[in-house]
N, C-alpha and C positions, 0 to 999 in steps of 0.2 A: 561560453555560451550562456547567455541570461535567460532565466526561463519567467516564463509570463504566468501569476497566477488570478485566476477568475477567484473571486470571494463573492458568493450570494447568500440565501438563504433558503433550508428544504420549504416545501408545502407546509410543514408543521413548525414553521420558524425557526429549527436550526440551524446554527452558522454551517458555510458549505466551502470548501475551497476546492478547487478544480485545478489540476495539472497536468500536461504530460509529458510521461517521464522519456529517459535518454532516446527509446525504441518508436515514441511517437502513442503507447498506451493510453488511454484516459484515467487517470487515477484522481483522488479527490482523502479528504480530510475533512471528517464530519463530527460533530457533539453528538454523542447518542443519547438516547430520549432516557437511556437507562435513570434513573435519578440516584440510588446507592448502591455499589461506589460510580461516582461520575464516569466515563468515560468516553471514548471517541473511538470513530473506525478510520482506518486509515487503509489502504492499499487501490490495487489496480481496481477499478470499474466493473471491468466485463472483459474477464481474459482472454486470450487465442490459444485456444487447446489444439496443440498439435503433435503428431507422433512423427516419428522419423522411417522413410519407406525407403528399403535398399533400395539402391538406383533413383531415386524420384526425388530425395529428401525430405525435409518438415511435408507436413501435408496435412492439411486441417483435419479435425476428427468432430464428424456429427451424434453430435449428443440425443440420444433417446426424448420426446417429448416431455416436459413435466423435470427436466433433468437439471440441477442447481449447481451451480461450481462456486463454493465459497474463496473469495479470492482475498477481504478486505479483514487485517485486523482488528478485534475489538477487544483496546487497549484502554487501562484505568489508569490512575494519574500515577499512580506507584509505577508502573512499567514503563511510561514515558519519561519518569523524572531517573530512571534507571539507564534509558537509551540514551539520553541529550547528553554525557560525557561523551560517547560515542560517536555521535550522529558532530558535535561541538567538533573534535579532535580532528574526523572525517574532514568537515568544514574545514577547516584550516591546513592540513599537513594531509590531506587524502590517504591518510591511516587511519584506525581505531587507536584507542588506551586502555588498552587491557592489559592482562596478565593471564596468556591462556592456562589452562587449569591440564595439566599433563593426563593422559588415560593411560 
């Protein structure tokens, strides 16, 4: 499956890339305005908050007025340059390269 990405720019002229992911989400990849340390936000858009109803299943849940679900990472260059072995290996072999850390 190739996926299509939109690359624009916000109101405020940062780079924007726009995708959605496997479920059909709008997610996106943005510069954030922070200036030190740099970073970017990365995750879902505008999530679909949903609970599970015996008998019914998923079933959307309305959110109180005024009400914020933070859904997008805000990630610095240090945590991204920490994921891309990962996110690399994924790419390739659809596993991770770690060393899980025993509890």
């Amino acid at each position: 499956m190739s996926q299509s990405l939109t690359c624009t720019v916000t109101e405020r002229g940062f780079p924007f890339i726009s995708l959605d992911d496997y479920y059909g989400q709008t997610c996106s990849l943005q510069i954030s305005s922070l200036v030190e340390p740099r970073c970017c936000w990365f995750g879902v858009d505008a999530p679909h908050i949903q609970v599970m109803v015996e008998g019914k299943g998923w079933q959307a849940v309305k959110l109180p007025a005024g009400a914020l679900v933070s859904s997008r990472m805000h990630l610095s260059q240090d945590q991204v340059r920490a994921l891309l072995p990962h996110l690399q290996a994924f790419a390739e072999s659809g596993e991770f390269a770690f060393d899980p850390i025993s509890a």
